[in-house]
C-alpha positions in Angstrom: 79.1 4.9 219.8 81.2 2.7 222.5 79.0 -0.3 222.9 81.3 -2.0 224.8 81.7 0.7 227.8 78.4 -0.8 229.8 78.5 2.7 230.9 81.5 2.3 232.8 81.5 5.5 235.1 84.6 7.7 234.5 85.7 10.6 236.6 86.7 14.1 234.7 88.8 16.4 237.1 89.7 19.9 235.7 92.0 22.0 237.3 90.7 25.1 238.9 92.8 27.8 237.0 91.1 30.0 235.4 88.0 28.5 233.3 90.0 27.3 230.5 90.8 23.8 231.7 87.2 23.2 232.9 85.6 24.9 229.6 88.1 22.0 227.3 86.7 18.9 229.2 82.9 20.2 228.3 83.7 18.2 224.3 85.1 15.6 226.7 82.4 14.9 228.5 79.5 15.3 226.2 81.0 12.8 224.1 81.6 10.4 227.0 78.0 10.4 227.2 77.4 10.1 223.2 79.7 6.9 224.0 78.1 5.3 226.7 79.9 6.2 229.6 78.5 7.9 232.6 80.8 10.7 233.3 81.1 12.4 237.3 82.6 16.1 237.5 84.8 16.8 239.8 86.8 20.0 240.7 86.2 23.1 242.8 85.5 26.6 242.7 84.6 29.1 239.7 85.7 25.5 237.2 82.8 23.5 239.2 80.6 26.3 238.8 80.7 26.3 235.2 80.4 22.9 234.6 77.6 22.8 237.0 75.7 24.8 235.1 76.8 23.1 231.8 75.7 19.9 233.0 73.1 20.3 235.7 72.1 16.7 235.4 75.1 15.1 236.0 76.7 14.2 239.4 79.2 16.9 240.6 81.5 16.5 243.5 84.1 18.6 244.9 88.2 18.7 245.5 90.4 20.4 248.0 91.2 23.7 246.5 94.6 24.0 245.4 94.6 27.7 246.5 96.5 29.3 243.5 97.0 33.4 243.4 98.4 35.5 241.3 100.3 38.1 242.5 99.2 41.4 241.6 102.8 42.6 240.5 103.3 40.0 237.6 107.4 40.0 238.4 106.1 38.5 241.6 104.3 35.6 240.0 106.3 32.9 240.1 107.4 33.6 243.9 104.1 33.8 244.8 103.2 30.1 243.6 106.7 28.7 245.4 105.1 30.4 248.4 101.6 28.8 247.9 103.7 25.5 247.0 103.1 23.7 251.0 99.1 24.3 250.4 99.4 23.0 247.0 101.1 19.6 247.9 99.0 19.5 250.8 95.4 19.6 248.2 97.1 17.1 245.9 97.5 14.7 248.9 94.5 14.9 250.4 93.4 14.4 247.0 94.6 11.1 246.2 93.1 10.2 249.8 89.5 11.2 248.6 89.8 9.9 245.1 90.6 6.2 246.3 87.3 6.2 248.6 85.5 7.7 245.6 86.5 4.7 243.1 85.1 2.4 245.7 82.3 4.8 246.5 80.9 5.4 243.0 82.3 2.5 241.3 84.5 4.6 239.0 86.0 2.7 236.1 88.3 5.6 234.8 89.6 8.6 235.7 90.5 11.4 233.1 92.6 14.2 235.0 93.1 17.7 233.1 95.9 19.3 234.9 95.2 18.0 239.0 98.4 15.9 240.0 96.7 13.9 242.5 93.5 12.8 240.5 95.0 9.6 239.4 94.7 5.7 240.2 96.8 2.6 239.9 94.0 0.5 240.0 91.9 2.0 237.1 92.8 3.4 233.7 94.1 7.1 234.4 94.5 9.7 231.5 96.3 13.1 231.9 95.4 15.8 229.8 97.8 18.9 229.4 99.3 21.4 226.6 102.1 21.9 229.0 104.4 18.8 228.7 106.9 21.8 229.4 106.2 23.6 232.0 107.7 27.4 231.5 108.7 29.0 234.8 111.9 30.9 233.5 115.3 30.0 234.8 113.5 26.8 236.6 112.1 25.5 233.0 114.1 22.9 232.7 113.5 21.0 236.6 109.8 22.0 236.4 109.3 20.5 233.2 111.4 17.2 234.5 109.2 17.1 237.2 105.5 17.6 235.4 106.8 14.5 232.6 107.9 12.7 235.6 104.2 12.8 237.2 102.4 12.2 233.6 104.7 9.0 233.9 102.5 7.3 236.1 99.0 7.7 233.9 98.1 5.3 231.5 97.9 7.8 228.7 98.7 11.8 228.2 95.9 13.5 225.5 97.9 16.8 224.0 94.7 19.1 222.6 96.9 20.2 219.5 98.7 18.5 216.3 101.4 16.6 216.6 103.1 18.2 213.1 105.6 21.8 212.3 102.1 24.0 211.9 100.9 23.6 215.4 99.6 25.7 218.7 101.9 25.0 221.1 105.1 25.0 219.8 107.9 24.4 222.4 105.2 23.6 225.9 103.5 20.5 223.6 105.9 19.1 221.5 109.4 16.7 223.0 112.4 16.1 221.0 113.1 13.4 223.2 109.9 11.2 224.6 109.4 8.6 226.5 105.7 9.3 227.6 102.5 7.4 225.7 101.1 10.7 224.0 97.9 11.3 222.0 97.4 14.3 220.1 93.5 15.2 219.6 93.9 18.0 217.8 92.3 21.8 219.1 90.0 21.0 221.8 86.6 23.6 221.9 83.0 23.4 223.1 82.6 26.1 220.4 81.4 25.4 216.5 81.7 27.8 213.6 78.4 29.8 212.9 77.5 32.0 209.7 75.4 34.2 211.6 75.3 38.3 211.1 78.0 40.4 212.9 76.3 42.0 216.1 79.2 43.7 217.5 82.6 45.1 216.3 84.1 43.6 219.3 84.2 41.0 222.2 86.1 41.3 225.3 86.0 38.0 226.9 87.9 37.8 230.1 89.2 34.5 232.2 91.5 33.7 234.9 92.0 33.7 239.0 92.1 37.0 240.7 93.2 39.5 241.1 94.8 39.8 237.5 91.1 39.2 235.9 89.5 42.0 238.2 92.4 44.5 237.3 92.1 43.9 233.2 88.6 44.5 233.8 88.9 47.7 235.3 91.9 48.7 232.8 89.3 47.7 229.7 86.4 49.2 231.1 88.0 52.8 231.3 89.8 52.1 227.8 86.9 50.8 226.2 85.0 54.2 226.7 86.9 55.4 223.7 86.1 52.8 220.8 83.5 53.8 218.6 82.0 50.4 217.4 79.6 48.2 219.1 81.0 46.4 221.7 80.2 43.4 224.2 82.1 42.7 227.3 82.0 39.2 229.0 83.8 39.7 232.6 84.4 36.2 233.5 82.7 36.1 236.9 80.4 33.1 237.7 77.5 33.9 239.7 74.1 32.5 240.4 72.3 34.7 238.2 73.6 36.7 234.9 73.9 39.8 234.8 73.1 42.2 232.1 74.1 46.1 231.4 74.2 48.5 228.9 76.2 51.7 229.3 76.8 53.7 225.7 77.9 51.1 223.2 78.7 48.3 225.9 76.9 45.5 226.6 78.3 44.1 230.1 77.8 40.2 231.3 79.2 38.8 234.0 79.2 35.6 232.2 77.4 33.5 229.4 76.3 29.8 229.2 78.4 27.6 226.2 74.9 28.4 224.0 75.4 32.2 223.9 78.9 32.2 224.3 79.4 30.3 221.0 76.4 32.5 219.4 78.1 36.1 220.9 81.8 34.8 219.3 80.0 33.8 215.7 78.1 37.2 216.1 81.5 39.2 216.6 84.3 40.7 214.0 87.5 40.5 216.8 88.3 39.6 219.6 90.3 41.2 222.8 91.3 38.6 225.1 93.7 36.5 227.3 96.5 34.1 225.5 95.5 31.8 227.4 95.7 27.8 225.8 91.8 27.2 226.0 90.8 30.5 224.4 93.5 29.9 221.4 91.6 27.0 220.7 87.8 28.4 220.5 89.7 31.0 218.2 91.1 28.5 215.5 87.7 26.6 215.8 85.4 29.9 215.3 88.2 31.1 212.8 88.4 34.7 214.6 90.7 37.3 214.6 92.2 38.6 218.2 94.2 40.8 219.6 95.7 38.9 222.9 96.9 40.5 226.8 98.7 37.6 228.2 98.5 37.2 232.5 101.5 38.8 233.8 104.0 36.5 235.3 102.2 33.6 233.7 105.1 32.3 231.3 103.1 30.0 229.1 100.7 32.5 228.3 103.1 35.0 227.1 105.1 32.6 225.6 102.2 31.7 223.2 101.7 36.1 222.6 105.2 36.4 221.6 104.6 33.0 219.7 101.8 33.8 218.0 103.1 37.7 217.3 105.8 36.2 215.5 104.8 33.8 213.2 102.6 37.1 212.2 98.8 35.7 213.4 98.1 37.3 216.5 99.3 40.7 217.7 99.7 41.2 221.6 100.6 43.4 224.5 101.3 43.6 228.1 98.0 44.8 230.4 99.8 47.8 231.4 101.1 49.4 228.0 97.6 48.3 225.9 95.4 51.0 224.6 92.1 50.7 223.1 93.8 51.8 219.7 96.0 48.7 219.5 92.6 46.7 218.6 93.3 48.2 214.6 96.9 46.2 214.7 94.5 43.1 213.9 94.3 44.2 210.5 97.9 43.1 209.6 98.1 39.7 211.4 96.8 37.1 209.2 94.8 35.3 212.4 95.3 31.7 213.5 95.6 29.2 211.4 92.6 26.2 210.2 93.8 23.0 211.9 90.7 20.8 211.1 90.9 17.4 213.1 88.2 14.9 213.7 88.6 13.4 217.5 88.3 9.6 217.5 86.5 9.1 220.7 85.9 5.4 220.1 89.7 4.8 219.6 90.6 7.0 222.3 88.5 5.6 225.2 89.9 2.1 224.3 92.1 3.1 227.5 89.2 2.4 229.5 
């Protein structure tokens, strides 16, 4: 416990990209709180949902959207995102506008931004949090990546949520050879913890990310799915008011659970079938699961970790159009990811504040 943070207020900022980077700052924030700080959420969308609902009591606000789309051709993706670039830079200005009347507003003491360029402060200790100190966008790497290390510049500190040794999550997107940025490695971030309970179901499919790739997985799995034989419970990844429970043959169908049952439904299940996505490796080397992954098309980083992972023989993968419900039984001769046990030092780490 922080005694000397006279519950400083700090803001948290996930991007809205999917779930993942909102679902990572829910360790974050609860042990803000176990240190004395009084953390404020801020993002937009399906991410401020969640954390809504994760913290109810806390004080939410919301962010210009950054408007991201996937396209529904994965070869278009990356075109897509240079076409959505002029709304992009226009929500990360008019972000920086809003955040400076906030720390004035709200008396904010620190700001702790995972992944939203404009979330950040001069005045006040200002931490970015990514896995991506490369950014992969193909031919482009190599500017995009000079250009996201050129932003993470300007905070006071970068937290990495993997190990800073050879064995490690994130190979190439994590990891410099040359560095001149102040990083801190945390280790595997989850809200998830390890759970002997008794296997429910022979598999979970757990589905994340921004439309319309999530809504054309789901209808892909929900026709494959009709042939496996085991027991089988299928998160969709939509946020809504209410959940939403159905039960068709061996199928159990949410449209989303809570962190509580999440973490119970994960302990409770023999595989996994899911997105590569960083967030979701993570709750996998913390609940010590084997998976079989279907990276986003178009989205380099995801299938760079796939083709990663598929190598160093832990995680087999395909692409969403070639994957058949039989491809589940390739888990069998992947070893799975591996134990990377490391103890956060909050105290240490909110120093910066």
């Amino acid at each position: 416990m922080n005694l000397n943070s006279e519950n400083k207020t700090i803001l948290v900022a996930p991007l809205n990209w999917g779930l993942g980077h909102a679902t990572r700052c829910i360790p974050i924030i609860k042990a803000l709180q176990e240190n004395n700080f009084t953390p404020i959420i801020a993002s937009d969308g399906i991410a401020l949902e969640l954390l809504r609902k994760e913290f109810p009591y806390l004080k939410t606000l919301e962010l210009p959207s950054y408007q991201i789309e996937y396209a529904k051709n994965g070869k278009n993706f990356k075109w897509k995102l240079i076409k959505s670039l002029p709304r992009m830079l226009e929500a990360i200005s008019e972000e920086k506008k809003i955040v400076k009347k906030w720390i004035k507003k709200h008396q904010i003491g620190g700001i702790i931004s995972d992944n939203r360029l404009g979330v950040y402060s001069k005045k006040i200790p200002s931490v970015f949090i990514t896995h991506q100190l490369n950014v992969l966008t193909g031919n482009t790497t190599w500017l995009t990546s000079k250009i996201h290390q050129h932003i993470i510049k300007k905070y006071t500190a970068c937290w990495i949520p993997d190990v800073n040794s050879e064995l490690n999550l994130t190979g190439k997107l994590g990891h410099l050879k040359d560095n001149s940025l102040t990083l801190n490695y945390l280790g595997p971030l989850s809200r998830m913890h390890k759970m002997a309970l008794p296997i429910q179901y022979d598999l979970m499919i757990i589905l994340s990310g921004p439309e319309p790739q999530r809504g054309l997985l789901e209808a892909h799995l929900t026709e494959e799915v009709k042939r496996y034989e085991g027991k089988v419970v299928f998160i969709k990844g939509i946020i809504e008011a209410e959940q939403k429970k159905e039960q068709i043959g061996n199928v159990t169908y949410y449209n989303f659970m809570k962190t509580r049952q999440l973490e119970h439904t994960f302990n409770e299940s023999e595989k996994v079938l899911c997105r590569s996505g960083y967030t979701t490796i993570m709750d996998l080397v913390k609940l010590n699961k084997k998976a079989f992954f279907i990276p986003t098309p178009g989205q380099y980083e995801q299938v760079y970790l796939a083709e990663k992972l598929q190598e160093e023989g832990l995680v087999p993968f395909t692409c969403q159009e070639r994957f058949k419900i039989e491809d589940i039984s390739k888990i069998d001769h992947y070893q799975g990811l591996p134990k990377l046990e490391s103890t956060v030092n909050w105290e240490e780490l909110f120093k910066v504040f």
